[in-house]
C-alpha positions as CSV (number, residue, x, y, z in Angstrom):
1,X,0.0,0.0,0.0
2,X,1.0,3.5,-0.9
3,X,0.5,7.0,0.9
4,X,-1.7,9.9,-1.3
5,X,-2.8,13.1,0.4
6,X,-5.6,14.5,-1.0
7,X,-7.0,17.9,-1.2
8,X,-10.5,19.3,-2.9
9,X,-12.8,21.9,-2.4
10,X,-16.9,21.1,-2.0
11,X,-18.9,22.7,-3.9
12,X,-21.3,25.9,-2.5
13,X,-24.5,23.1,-2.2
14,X,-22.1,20.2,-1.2
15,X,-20.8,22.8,2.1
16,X,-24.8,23.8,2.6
17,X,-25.2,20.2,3.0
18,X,-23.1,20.0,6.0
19,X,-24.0,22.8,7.5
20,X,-27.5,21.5,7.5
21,X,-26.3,18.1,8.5
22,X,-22.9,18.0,9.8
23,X,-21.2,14.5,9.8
24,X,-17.3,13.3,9.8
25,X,-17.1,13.3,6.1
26,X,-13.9,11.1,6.7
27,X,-16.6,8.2,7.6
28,X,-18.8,9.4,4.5
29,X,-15.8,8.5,2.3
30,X,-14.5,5.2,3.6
31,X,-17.0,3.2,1.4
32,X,-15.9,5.1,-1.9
33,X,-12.4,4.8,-0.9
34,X,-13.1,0.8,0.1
35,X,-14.5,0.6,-3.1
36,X,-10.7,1.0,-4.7
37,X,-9.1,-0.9,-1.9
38,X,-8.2,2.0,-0.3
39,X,-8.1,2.7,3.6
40,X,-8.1,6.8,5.2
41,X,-5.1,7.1,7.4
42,X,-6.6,10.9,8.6
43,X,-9.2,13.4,7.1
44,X,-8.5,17.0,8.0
45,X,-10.5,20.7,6.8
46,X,-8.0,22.9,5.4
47,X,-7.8,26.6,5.2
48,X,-7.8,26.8,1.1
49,X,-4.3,28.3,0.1
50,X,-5.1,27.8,-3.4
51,X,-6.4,31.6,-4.3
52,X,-10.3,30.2,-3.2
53,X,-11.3,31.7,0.2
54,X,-12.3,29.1,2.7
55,X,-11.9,26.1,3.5
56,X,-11.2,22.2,1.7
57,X,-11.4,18.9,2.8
58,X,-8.1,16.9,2.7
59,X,-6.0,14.1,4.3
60,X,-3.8,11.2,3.7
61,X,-5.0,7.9,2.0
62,X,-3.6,4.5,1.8
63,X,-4.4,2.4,-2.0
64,X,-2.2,-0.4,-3.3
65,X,-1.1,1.5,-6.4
66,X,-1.7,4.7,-8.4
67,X,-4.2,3.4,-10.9
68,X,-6.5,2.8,-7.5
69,X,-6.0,6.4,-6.3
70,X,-7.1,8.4,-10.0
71,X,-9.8,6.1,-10.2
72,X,-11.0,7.1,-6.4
73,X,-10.1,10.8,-7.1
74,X,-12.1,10.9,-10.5
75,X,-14.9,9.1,-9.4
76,X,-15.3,11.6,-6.5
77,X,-15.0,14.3,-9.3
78,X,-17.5,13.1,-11.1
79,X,-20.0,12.5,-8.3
80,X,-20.1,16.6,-8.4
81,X,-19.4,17.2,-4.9
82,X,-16.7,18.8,-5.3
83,X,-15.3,21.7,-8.1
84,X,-11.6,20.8,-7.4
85,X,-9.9,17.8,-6.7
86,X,-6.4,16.8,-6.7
87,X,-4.7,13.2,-5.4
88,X,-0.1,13.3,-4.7
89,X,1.7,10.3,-3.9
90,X,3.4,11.3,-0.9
91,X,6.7,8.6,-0.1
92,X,7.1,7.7,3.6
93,X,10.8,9.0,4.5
94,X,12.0,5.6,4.4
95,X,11.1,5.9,1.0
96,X,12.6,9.2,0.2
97,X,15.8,8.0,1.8
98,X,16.0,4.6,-0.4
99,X,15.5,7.1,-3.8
100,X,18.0,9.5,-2.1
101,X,20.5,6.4,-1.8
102,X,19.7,5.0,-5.2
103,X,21.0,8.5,-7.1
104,X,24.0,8.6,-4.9
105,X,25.3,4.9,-6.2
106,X,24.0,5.6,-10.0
107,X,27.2,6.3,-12.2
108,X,25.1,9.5,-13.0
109,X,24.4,11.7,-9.7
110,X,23.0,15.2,-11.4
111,X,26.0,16.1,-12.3
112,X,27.3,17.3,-8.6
């Protein structure tokens, strides 16, 4: 399983929605993100920093491979709650430090 953070932003209706009804949308998504054999690590609401004035949902997802995660983010897309959505793999630091170690013993190192 890989990490992903995830950030989108909910439509004008889709926030209306849970301010009429709040809920722990983190609980709304698990079956969508089951659906893709994915698992939610942690849901968070973000102050946008994106040029759009309020606030996004976001967080940190777990699916077994990329193709997994665009087909989660795109079907949430295209459910139209959201008018925004984007999906980054993020690499644990174990991870960053095995690509780190990998450049160093390549004949080529960037040139430093």
């Amino acid at each position: 399983m890989s990490f992903y953070f995830y950030r989108g932003g909910y439509t004008p209706e889709a926030w209306g929605k849970l301010i009429e009804h709040p809920q722990d949308v983190s609980e709304a998504l698990k079956p969508s993100i089951e659906r893709f054999r994915g698992k939610v690590v942690s849901c968070f609401i973000l102050f946008a920093t994106n040029g759009v004035s309020g606030a996004q949902p976001g967080g940190f997802l777990e699916f077994p491979d990329n193709a997994s995660a665009l087909a989660w983010i795109v079907s949430l897309q295209a459910s139209g709650i959201l008018r925004e959505a984007e999906i980054t793999p993020a690499l644990t630091t174990q991870e960053g430090l095995e690509a780190l170690q990998r450049i160093g013993s390549s004949d080529n190192a960037g040139g430093w």
